[in-house]
TIRO-2110 file (N, C-alpha, C; in Angstrom, 1 decimal):
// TIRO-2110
-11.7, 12.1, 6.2, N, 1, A
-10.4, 12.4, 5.7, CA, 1, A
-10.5, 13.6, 4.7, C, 1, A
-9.5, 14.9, 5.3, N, 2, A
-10.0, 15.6, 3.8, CA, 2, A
-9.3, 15.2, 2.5, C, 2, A
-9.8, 15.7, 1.1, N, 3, A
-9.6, 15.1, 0.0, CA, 3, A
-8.7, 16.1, -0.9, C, 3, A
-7.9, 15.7, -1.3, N, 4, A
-6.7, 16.3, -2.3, CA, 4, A
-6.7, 15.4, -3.3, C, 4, A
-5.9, 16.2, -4.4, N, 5, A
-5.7, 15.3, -5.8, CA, 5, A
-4.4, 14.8, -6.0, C, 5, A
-4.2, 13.9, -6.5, N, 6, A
-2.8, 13.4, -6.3, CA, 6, A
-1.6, 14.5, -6.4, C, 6, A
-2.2, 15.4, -7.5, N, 7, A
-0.5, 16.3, -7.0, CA, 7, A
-0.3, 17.1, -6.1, C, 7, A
-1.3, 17.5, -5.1, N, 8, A
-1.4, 17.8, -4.2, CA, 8, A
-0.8, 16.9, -3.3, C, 8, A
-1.2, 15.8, -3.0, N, 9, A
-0.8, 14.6, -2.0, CA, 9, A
0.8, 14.7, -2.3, C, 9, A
1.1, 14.2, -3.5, N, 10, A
2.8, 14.6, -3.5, CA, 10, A
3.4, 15.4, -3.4, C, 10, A
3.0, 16.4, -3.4, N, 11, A
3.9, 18.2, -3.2, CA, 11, A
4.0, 18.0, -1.5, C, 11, A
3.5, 17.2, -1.0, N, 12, A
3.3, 17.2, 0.5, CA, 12, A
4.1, 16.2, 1.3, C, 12, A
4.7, 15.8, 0.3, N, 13, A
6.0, 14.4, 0.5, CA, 13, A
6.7, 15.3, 2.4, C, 13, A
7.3, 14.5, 2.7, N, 14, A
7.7, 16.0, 3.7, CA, 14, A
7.5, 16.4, 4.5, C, 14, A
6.1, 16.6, 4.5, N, 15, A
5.5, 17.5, 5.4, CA, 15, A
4.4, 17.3, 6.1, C, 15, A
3.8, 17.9, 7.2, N, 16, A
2.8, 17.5, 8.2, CA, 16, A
1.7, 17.7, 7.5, C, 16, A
0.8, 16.4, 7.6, N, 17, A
-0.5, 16.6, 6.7, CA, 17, A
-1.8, 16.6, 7.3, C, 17, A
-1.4, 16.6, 8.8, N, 18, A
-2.9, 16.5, 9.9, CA, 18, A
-2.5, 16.6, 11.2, C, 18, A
-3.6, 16.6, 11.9, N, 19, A
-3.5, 16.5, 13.6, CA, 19, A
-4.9, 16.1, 14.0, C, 19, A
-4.8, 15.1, 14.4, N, 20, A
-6.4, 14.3, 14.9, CA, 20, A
-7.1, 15.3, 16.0, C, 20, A
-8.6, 14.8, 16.4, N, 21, A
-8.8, 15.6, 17.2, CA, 21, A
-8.5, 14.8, 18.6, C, 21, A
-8.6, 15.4, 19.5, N, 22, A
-8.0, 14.7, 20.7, CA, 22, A
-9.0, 13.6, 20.7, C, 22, A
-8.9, 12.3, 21.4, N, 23, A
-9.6, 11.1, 22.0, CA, 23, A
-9.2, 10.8, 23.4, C, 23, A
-10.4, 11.0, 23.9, N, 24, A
-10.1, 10.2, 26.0, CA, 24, A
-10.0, 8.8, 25.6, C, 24, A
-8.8, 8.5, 26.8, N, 25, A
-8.5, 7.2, 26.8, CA, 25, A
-9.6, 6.7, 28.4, C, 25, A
-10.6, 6.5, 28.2, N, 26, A
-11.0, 6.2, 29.9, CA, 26, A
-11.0, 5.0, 30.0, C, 26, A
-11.6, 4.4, 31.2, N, 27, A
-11.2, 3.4, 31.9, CA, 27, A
-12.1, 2.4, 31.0, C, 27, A
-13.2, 3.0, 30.8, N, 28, A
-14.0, 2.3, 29.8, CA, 28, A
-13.4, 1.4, 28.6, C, 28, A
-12.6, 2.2, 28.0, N, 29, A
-12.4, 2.0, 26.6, CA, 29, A
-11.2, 1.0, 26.9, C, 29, A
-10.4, 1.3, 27.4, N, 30, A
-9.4, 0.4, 28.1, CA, 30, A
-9.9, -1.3, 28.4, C, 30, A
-11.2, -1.1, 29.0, N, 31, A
-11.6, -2.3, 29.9, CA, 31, A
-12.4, -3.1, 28.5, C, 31, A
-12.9, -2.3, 27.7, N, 32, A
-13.8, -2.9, 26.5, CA, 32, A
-12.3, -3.7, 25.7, C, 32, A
-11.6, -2.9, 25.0, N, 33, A
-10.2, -3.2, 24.6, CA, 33, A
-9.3, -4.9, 25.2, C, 33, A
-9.3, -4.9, 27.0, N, 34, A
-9.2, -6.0, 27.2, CA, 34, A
-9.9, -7.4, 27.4, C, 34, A
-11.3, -6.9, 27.4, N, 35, A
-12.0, -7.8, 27.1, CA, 35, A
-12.3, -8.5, 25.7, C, 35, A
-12.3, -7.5, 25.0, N, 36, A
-12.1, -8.5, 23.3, CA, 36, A
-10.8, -8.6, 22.7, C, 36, A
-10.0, -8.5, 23.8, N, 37, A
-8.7, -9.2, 23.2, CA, 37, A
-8.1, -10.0, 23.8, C, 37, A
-9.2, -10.6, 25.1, N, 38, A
-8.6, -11.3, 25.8, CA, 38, A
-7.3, -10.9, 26.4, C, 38, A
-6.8, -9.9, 26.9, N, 39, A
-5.7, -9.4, 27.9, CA, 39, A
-6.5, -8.3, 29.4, C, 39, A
-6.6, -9.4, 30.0, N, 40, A
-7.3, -8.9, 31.3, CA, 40, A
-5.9, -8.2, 32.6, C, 40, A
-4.5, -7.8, 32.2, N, 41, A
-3.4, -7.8, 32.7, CA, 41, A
-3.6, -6.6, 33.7, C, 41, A
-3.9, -6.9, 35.0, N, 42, A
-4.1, -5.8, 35.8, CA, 42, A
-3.9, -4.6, 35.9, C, 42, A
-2.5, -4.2, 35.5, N, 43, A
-2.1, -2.8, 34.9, CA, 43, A
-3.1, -2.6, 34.2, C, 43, A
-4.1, -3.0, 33.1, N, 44, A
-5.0, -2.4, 32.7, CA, 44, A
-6.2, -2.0, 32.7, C, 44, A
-6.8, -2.8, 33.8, N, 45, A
-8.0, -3.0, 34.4, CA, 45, A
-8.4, -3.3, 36.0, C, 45, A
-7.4, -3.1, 37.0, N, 46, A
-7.6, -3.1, 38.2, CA, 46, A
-6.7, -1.8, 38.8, C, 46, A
-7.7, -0.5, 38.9, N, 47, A
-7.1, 0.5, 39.6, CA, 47, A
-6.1, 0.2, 40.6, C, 47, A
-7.1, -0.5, 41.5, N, 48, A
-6.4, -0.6, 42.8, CA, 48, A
-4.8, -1.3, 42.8, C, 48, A
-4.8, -2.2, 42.1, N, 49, A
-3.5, -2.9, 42.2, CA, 49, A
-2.3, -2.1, 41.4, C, 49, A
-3.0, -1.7, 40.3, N, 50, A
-2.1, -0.5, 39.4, CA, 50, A
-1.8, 0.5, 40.0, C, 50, A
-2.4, 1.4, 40.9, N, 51, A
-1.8, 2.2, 41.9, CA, 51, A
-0.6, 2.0, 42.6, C, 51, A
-0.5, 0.3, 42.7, N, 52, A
0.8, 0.3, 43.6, CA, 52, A
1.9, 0.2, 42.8, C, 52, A
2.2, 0.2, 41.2, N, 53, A
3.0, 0.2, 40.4, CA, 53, A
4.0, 1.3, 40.0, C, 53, A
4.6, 1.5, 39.7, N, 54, A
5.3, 2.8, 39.0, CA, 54, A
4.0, 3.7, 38.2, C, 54, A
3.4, 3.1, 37.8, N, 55, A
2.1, 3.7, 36.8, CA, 55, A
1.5, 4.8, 37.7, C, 55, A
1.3, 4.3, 38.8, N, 56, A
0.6, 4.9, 39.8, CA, 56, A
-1.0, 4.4, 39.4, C, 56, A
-1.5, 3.7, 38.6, N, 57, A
-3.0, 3.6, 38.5, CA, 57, A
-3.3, 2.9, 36.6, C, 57, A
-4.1, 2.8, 36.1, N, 58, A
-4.1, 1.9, 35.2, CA, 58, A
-3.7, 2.7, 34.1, C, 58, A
-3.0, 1.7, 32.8, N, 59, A
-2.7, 2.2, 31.8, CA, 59, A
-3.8, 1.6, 30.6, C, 59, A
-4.0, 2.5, 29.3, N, 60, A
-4.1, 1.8, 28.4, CA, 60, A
-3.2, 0.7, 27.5, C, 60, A
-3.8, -0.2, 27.2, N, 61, A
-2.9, -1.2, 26.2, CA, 61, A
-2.5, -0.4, 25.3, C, 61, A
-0.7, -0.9, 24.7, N, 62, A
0.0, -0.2, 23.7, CA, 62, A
-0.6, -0.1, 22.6, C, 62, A
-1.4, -1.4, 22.2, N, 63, A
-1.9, -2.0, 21.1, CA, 63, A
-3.4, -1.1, 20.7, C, 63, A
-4.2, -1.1, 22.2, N, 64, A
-5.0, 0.2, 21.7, CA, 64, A
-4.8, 1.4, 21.5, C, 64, A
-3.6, 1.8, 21.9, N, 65, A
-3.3, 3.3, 21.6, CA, 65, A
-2.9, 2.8, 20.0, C, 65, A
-2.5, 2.0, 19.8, N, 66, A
-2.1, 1.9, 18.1, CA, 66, A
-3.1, 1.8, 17.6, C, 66, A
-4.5, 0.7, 17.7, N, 67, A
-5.2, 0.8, 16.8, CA, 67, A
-6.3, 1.7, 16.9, C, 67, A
-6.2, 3.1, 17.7, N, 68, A
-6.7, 4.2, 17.5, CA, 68, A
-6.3, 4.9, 16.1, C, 68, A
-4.8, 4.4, 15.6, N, 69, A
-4.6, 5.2, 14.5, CA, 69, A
-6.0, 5.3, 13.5, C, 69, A
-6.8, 4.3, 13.3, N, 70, A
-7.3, 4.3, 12.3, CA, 70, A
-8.5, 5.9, 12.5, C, 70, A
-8.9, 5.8, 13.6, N, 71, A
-9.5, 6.9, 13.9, CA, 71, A
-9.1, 7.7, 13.6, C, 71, A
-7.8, 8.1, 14.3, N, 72, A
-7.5, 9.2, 13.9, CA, 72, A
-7.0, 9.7, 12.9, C, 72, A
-6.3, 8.9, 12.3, N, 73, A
-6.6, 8.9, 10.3, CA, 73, A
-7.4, 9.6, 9.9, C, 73, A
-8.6, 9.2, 10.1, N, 74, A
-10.1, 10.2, 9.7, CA, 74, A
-9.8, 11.6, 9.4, C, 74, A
-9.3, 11.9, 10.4, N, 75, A
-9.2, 13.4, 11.0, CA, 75, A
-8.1, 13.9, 10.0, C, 75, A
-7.4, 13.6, 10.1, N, 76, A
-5.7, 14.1, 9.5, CA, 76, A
-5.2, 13.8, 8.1, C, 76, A
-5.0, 12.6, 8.0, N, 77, A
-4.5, 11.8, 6.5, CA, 77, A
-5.6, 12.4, 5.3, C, 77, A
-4.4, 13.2, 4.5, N, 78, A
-5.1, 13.0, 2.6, CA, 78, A
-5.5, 12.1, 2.3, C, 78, A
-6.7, 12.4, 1.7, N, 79, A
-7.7, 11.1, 0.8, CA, 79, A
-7.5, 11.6, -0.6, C, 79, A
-6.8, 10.8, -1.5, N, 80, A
-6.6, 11.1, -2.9, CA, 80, A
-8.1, 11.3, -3.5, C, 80, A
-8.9, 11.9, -4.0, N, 81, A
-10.1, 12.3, -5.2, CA, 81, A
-10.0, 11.0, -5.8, C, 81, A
-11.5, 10.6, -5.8, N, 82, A
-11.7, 9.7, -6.6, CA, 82, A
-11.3, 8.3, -6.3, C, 82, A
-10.5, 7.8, -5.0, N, 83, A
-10.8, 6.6, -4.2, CA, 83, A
-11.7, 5.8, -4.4, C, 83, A
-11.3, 4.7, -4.7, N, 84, A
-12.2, 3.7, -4.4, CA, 84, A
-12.1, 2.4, -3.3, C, 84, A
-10.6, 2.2, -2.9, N, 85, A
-10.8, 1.8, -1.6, CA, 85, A
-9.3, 1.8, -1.1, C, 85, A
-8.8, 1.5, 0.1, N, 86, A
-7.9, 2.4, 0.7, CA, 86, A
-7.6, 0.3, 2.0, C, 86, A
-6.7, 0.2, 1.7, N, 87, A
-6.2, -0.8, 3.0, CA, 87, A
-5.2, -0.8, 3.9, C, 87, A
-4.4, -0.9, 4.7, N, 88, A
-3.9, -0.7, 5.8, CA, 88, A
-2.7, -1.8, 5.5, C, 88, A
-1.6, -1.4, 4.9, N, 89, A
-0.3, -2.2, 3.9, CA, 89, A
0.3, -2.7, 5.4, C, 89, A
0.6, -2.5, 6.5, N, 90, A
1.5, -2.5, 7.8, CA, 90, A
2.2, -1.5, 8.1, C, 90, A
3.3, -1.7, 9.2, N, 91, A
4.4, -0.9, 9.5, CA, 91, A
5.7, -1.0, 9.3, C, 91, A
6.3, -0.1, 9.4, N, 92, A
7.7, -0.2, 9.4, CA, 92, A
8.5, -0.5, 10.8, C, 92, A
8.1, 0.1, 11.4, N, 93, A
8.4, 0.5, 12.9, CA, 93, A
7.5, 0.9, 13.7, C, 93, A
7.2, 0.6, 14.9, N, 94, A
6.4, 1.2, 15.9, CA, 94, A
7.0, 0.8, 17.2, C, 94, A
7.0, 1.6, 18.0, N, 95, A
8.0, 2.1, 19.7, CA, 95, A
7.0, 2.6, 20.1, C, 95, A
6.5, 2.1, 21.2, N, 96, A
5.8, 2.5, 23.0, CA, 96, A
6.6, 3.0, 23.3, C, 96, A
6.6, 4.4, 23.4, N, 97, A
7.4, 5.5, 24.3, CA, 97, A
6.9, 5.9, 25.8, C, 97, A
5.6, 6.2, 25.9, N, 98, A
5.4, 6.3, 27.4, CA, 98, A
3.7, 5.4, 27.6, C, 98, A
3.7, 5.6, 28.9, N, 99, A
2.2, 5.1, 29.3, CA, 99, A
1.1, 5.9, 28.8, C, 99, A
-0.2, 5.6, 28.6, N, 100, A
-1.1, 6.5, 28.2, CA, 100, A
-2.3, 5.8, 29.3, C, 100, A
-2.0, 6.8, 30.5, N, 101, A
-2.8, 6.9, 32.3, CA, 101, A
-4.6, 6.6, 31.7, C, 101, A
-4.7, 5.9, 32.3, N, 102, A
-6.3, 6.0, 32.2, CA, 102, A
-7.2, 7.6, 32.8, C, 102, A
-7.6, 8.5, 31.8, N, 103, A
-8.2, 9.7, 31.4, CA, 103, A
-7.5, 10.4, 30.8, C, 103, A
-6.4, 10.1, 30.3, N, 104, A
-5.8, 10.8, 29.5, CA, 104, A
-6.3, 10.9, 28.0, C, 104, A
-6.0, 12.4, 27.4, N, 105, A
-6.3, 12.5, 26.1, CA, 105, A
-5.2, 12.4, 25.2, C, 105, A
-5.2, 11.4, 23.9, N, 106, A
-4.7, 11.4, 23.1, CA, 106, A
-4.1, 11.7, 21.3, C, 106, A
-3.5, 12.4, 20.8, N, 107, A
-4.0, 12.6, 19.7, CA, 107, A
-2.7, 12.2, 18.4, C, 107, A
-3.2, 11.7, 17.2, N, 108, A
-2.2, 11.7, 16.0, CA, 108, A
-1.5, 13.1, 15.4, C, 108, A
-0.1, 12.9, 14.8, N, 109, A
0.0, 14.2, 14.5, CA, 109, A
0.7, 12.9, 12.8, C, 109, A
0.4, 13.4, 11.7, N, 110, A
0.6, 12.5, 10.3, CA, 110, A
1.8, 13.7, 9.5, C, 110, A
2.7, 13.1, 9.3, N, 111, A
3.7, 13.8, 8.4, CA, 111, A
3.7, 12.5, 7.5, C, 111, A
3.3, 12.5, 6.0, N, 112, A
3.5, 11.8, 4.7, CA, 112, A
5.2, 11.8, 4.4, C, 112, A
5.5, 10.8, 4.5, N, 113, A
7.4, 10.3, 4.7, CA, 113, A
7.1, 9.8, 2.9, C, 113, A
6.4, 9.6, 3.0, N, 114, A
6.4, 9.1, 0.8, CA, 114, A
5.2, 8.3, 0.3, C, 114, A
4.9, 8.7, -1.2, N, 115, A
3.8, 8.6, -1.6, CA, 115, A
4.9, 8.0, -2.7, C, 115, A
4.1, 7.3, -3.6, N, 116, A
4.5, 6.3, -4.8, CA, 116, A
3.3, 5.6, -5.6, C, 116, A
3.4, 5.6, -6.9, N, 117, A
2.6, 4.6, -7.3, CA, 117, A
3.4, 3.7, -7.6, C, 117, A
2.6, 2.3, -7.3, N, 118, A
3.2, 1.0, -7.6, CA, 118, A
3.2, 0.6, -8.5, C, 118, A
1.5, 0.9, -9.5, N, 119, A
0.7, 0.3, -10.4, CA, 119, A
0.1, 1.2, -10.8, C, 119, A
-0.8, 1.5, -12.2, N, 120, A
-1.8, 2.6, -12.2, CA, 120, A
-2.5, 2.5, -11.4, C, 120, A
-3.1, 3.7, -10.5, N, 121, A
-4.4, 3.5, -9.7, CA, 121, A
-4.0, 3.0, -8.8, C, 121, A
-2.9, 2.3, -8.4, N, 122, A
-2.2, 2.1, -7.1, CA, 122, A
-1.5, 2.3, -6.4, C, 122, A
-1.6, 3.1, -5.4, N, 123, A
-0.8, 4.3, -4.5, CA, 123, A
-0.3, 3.6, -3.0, C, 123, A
1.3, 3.9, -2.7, N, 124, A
1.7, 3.3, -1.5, CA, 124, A
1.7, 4.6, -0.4, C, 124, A
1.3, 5.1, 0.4, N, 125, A
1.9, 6.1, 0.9, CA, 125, A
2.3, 5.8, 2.5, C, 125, A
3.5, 6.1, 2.9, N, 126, A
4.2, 6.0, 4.3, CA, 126, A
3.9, 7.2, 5.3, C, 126, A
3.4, 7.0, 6.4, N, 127, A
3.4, 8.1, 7.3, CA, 127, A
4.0, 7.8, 8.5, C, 127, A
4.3, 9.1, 9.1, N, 128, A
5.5, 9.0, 10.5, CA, 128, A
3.9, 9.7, 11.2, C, 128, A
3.9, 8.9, 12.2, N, 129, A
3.2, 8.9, 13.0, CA, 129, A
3.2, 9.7, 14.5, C, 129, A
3.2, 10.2, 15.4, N, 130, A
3.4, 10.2, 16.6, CA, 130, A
2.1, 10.9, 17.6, C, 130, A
2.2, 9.8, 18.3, N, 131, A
0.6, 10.1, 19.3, CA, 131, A
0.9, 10.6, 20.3, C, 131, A
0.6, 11.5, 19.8, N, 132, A
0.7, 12.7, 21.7, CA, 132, A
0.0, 12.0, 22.8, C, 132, A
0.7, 12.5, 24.2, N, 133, A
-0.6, 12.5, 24.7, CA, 133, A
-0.6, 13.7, 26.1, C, 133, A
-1.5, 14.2, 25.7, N, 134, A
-2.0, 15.8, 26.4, CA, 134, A
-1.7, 16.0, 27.2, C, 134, A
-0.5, 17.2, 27.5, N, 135, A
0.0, 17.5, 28.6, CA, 135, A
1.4, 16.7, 29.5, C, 135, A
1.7, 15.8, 28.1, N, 136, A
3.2, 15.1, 28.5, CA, 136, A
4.3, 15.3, 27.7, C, 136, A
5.6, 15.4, 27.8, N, 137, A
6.6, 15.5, 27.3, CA, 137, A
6.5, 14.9, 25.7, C, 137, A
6.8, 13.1, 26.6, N, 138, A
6.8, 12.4, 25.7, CA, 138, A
5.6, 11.8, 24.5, C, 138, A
6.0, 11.1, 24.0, N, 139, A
4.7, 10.7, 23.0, CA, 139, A
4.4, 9.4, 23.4, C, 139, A
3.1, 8.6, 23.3, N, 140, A
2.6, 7.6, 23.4, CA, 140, A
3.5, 6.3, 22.7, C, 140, A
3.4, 7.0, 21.1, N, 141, A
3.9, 5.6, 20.4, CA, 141, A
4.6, 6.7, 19.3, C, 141, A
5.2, 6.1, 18.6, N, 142, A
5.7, 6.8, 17.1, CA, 142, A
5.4, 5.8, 16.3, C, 142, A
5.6, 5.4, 15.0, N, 143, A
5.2, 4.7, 13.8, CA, 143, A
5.4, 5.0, 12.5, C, 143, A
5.9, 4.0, 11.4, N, 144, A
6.0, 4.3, 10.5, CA, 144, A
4.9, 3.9, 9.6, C, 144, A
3.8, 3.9, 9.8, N, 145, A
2.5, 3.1, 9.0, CA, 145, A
2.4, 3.3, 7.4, C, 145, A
2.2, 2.4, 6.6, N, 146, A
1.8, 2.1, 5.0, CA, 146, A
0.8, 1.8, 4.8, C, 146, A
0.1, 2.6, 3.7, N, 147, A
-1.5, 2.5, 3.3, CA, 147, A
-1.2, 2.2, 1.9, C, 147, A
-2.4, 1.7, 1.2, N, 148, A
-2.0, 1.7, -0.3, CA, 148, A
-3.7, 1.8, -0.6, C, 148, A
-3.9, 3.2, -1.6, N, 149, A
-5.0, 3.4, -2.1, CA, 149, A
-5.1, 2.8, -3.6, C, 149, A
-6.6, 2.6, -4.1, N, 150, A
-6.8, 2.2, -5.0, CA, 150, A
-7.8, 3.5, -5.9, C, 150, A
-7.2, 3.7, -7.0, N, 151, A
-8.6, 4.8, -7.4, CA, 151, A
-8.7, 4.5, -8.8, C, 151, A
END
């Protein structure tokens, strides 16, 4: 994550604060995904039958396209100086907008919707989310996600 100082992180209320780097969605990562979450739901893991669908062929789960956020966090989202640890508060909102096709690339784009302290040393910050995915109109998912740092 790159690192900013808090008044930096706030002057940026507003505005776009990253763009992840792309991530393949392959069949792989899909099939690992349904197997440790127990959802084996054909659309996700049998070409052949997903072919005969509107899909035309397998999708990634909604849920793994979401919890790629954290990845791509990495990339994009301000890290306040001086952190000591950072947790994952929930959402506000999150909408599945389109399929994300098995080989498809995916990526985060983070705009900081509000930053607050709650407490000394403890920071809420809201980001609007939206996960491209390469070469489509639409977007994967959008999201309101809440972090809360500690420093």
């Amino acid at each position: 994550m790159p690192i900013a100082s808090l008044d930096e992180i706030r002057n940026k209320v507003g505005q776009e604060v990253g763009v992840s780097d792309w991530l393949t969605m392959d069949q792989a990562r899909i099939d690992a995904f349904a197997e440790v979450t127990e959802d084996p739901q054909f659309i996700h893991i049998d070409p052949v039958r997903a072919a005969q669908t509107p899909f035309g062929g397998t999708i990634a789960h909604g849920f793994l396209t979401l919890s790629l956020l954290s990845r791509m966090a990495a990339d994009a989202m301000l890290r306040p100086d001086g952190i000591k640890m950072g947790v994952n508060y929930g959402f506000e909102k999150v909408r599945f907008i389109a399929p994300v096709r098995s080989g498809k690339r995916v990526r985060g784009r983070f705009v900081l919707a509000a930053f607050e302290e709650k407490r000394p040393g403890q920071y809420q910050f809201t980001h609007n989310v939206t996960v491209e995915i390469e070469g489509e109109d639409k977007p994967a998912l959008i999201a309101d996600w809440i972090g809360m740092v500690f420093t």
